[in-house]
N, C-alpha and C positions, 0 to 999 in steps of 0.2 A: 504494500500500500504506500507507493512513494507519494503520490498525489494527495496533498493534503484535502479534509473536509471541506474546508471554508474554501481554497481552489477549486475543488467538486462543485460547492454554491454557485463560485463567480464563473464556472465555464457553462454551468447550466442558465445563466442569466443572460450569458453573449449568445447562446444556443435559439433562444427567444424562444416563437414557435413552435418551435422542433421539440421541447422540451419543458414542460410546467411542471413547477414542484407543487403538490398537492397539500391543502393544509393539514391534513389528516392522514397520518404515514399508516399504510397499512403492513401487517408482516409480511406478505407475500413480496410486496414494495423493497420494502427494507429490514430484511431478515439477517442472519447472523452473516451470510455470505456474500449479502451485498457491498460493491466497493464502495468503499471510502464515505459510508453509511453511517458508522459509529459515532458518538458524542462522550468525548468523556468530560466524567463528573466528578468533582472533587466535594465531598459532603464536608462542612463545617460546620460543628456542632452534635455530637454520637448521643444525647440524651432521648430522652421518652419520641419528643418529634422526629430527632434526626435519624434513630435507628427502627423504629417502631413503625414511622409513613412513610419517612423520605425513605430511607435506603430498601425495606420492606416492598416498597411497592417497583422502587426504581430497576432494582435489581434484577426483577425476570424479566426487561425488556430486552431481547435482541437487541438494538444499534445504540442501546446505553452500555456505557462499561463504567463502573464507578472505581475510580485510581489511588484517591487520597482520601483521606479521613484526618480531622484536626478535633482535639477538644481538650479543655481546659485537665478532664480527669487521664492521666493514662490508663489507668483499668479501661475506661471506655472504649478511647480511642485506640489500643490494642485490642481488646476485643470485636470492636468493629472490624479493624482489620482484617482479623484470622478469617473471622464468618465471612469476610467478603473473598479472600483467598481458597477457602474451603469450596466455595459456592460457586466459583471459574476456575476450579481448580488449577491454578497459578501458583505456586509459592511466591511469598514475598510481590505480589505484582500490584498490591495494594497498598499502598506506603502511609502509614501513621506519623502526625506530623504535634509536636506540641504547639508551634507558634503556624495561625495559620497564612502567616505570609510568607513562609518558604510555599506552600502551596501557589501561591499568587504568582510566584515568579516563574511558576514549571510554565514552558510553551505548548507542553502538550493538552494543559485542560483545558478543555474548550468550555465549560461553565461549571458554576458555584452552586450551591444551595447552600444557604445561609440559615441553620436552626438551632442559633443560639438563643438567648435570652435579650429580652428589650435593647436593652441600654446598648446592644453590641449591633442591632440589625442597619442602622444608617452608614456609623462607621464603616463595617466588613463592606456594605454594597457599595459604598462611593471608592473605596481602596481596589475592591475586585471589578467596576466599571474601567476605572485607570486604567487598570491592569490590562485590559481587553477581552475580559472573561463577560457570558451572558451569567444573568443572579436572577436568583427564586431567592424572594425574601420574604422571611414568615413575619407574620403581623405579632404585635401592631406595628406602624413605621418607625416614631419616632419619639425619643423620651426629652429631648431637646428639641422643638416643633423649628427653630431656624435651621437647623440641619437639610430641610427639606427643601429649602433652596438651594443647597447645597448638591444635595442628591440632582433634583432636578438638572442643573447645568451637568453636572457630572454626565449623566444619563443623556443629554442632549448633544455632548463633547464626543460622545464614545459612540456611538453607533450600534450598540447593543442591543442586546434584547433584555425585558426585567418584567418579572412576575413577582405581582402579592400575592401571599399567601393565604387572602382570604377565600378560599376551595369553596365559597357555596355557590356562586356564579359558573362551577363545573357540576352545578347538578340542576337535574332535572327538571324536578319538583320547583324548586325557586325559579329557575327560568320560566314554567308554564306560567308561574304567578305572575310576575312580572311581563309577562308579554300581556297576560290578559286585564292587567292594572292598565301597562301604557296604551291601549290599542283603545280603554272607554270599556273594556265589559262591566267595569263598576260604577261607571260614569267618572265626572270631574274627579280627580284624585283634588281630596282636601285637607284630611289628617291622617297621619301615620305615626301609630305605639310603638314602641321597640322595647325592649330590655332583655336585660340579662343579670348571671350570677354575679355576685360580690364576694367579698375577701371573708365571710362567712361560709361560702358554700362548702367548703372541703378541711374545715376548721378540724372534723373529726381527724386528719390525717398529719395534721401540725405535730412537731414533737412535742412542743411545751402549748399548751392551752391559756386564752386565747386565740392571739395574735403571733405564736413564732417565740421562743424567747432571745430574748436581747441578752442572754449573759454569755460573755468573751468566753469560747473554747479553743481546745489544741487546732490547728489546721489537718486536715486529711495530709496522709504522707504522698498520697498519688494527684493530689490537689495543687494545681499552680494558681495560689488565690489572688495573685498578682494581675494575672491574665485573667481572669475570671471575674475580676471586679472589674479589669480594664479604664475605660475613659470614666467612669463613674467615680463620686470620687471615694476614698478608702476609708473603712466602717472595719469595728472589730469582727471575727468573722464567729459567728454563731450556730449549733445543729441547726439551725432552721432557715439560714440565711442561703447556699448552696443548693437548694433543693429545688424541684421545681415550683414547688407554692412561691420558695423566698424569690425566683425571678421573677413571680409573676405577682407579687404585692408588696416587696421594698421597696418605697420612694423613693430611694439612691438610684435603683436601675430599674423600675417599671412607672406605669400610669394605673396598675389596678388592672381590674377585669374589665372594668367599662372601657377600655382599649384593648384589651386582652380578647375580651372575650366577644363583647359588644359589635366589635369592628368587624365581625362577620356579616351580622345584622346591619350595620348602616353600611357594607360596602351591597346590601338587595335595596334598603331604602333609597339610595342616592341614585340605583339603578332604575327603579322603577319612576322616582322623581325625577328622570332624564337628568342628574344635577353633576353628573360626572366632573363637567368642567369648573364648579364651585360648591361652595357652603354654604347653610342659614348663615341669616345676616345679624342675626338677634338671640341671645340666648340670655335666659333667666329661671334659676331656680335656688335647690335648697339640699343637703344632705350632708352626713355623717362621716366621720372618722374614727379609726379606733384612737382608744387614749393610752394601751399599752402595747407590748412587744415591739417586735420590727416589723409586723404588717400591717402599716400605717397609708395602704391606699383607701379607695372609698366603700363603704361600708355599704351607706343605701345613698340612694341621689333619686331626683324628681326634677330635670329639667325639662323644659318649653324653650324649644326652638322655631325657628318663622322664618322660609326662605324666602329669595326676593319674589318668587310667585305664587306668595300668597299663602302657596302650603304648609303646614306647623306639622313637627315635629316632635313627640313627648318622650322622653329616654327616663328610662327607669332601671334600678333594678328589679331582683326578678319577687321580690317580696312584696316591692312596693305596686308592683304591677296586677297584685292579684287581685285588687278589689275590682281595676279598671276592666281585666283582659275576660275575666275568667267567665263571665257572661257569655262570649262571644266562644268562646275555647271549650264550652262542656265541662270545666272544672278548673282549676289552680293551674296557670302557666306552668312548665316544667324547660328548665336550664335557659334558654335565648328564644328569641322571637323576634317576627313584626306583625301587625297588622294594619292593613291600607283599606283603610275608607275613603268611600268617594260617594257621590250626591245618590247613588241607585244603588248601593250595597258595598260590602267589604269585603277581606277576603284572605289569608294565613296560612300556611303550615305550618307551625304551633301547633301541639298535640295533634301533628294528623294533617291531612287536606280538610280544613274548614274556611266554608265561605257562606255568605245570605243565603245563596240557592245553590245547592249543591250542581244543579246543570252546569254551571261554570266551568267545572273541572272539563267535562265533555265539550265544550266550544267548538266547533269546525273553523278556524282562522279562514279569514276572506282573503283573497290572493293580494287585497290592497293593503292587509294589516303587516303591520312591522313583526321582521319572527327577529330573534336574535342568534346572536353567533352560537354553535351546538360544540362542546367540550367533553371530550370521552371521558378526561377523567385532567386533575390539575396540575399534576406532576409530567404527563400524560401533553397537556398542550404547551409546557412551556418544552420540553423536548421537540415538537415538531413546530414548535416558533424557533428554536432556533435553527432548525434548520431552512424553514423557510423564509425566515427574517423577518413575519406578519407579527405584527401588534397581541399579545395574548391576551388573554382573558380579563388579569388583572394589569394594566399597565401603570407605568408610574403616576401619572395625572390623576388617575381614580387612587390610586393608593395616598396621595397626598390630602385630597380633597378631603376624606372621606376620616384618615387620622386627625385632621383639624377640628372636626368635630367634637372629637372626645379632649382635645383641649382646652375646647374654649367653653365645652360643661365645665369642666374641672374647675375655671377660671370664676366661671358665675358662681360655680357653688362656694369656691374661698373668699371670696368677694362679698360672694350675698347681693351683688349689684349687678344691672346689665350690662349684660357685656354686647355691644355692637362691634359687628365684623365687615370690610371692605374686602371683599370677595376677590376685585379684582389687585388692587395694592397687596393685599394679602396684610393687614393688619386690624390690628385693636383700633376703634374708636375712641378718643378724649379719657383712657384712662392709662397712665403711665402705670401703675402698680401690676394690672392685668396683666397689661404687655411682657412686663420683665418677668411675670411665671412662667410667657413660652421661651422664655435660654434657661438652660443648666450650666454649673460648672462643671468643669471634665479636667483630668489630670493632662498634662501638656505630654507628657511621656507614652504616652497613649492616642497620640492625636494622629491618627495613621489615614486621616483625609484631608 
């Protein structure tokens, strides 16, 4: 295979004609023995996501081959390795990396997935854009919201390709929904619920009860807690800090689940609001913190948001959401959601396919209704984005938009005040204290963008 992949791309594109690459690579297409077919993947990140979905699913694809594995644990990251080596039966053809920028430098990977923890996901993808690597970045985006201009240029500089890892726009169910939101089967779209879990949901699995405990322990010996705190900056390190809970509700390196978890759910709301290209303009509400341990993201929240057309927006968590939803749901919400009302009915899946009229689900689309793009699966279309070069599912603009969100709740709820938003400027309106919550500090040693 002298001929490189990305060679293979450009000679197929001088080819014209004679030769179209298809968005949707089939195996017979591109099977183990097709030339210069392959992509290789370097996984960053070997925990619950990265070895569990990503390398899990990636790995019985024909024209993927996954190369490198990086992660903060060596247990992991060796581990990862072996299973991937046993699994192509290669010795050693999978190389475990502590720091994942010797990765960055190999010329052989042709893209990244990135499923580390928050605080790491902008950093890694604007370093691996540089690089000239294509990145699947697992949500949320950003725990430092000016990062994302950052990202942006980067992304615009590099010619890459970049997938969020919000996977519900690779299913089914939520696309029928939203084609038959945006097309008027519920009439005017007016308001749309959303919510999800808080830093209570999974409390049973905390080591220390409540919140995490905050009291200084020995570091793991296979733990590089240097790296693993990275650009965040440096907290004593705790059983409960490392873990997946502690990435996903220390305010050092997350936003909470309402970014966490949430950001699934507003990357369908902002779909079906056609809002891809912006934000609500207005947010105002109210919610909770915890007062001990180290998981100190938001507990319950109750924001009202109002884009510039008109539509409103209510973001809840998922406790707070039961008085509102569970009318409409047949009983108590259960983990995330949305629901979209509009002037002739509404319409969910939340607990199940439920709508007004359940005919909805059955629609026959009219050859003039808008269908949306069909995604096999989401690991699945950023592989044959990059081979084909097409826009994926998730792209950076909708990943941006859509993480602003759960900022500028964040903002209203510390505040207690409105926060008005410039969609297009991309800033805070008349309140200088808002503004300075979207930067974080980050250690300079760490500044790898």
């Amino acid at each position: 295979m002298k001929t490189t992949r990305r060679e293979f791309i450009k000679g197929a594109a001088v080819a014209g004609a004679a030769f179209v690459v298809p968005n949707i690579f089939t195996k017979s297409l591109f099977g183990a023995a097709a030339p210069n077919s392959r992509v290789n993947v370097a996984q960053i990140g070997c925990g619950g996501i990265g070895t569990g979905y990503h390398i899990n699913t990636l790995k019985p694809m024909a024209d993927v081959r996954i190369v490198a594995v990086a992660d903060a644990y060596k247990s992991r990251r060796d581990k990862a390795a072996a299973g991937l080596n046993q699994h192509y039966g290669e010795k050693d053809m999978v190389k475990a990396y502590a720091d994942f920028r010797e990765i960055l430098a190999r010329r052989d990977v042709d893209a990244v997935i990135i499923g580390v923890h928050d605080h790491w996901h902008i950093p890694m993808s604007i370093a691996a854009l540089k690089a000239g690597k294509d990145v699947y970045c697992q949500k949320p985006l950003a725990v430092d919201w000016d990062l994302c201009k950052s990202l942006r240029a980067a992304f615009r500089n590099s010619g890459r390709v970049f997938q969020f890892g919000t996977q519900y726009r690779s299913m089914g169910s939520y696309r029928l929904m939203v084609e038959l939101v945006r097309n008027g089967y519920i009439g005017q779209l007016k308001h749309i619920d959303q919510w999800c879990r808080g830093v209570a949901w999974n409390a049973s699995a905390y080591h220390v009860k409540p919140y995490g405990s905050a009291t200084p322990a020995p570091v793991p010996a296979d733990l590089d807690y240097d790296m693993w705190q990275g650009p965040a900056p440096m907290v004593p390190y705790t059983v409960d800090r490392c873990t997946n809970w502690g990435g996903y509700h220390c305010p050092e390196t997350s936003l909470g689940f309402i970014a966490g978890c949430g950001i699934h759910e507003l990357g369908i709301v902002q779909w079906g609001n056609k809002s891809d290209h912006t934000s609500p303009i207005r947010y105002e509400g109210s919610g909770e913190f915890p007062k001990e341990g180290i998981y100190r993201t938001l507990a319950k929240w109750d924001v009202k948001c109002t884009y510039e057309n008109g539509v409103t927006l209510r973001m809840m968590d998922v406790e707070t959401a039961k008085d509102t939803c569970q009318k409409y749901l047949g009983g108590p919400p259960r983990f995330d959601g949305t629901i979209f009302h509009g002037t002739e009915g509404w319409i969910s899946v939340a607990n199940g396919h439920q709508c007004s009229n359940q005919k909805l689900w059955k629609t026959e689309f009219k050859s003039t209704d808008e269908r949306l793009p069909v995604s096999p699966e989401h690991n699945r279309n950023f592989i044959d984005c990059v081979k084909s070069r097409k826009e994926t599912m998730c792209p950076v603009e909708m990943a941006i938009r859509a993480d602003t969100i759960c900022h500028l709740a964040i903002a209203a709820v510390k505040t207690g005040r409105v926060i008005h938003w410039d969609p297009v400027r991309e800033q805070i309106i008349g309140d200088t204290r808002a503004a300075r919550m979207l930067t974080r500090p980050y250690r300079s040693k760490w500044r790898v963008w």
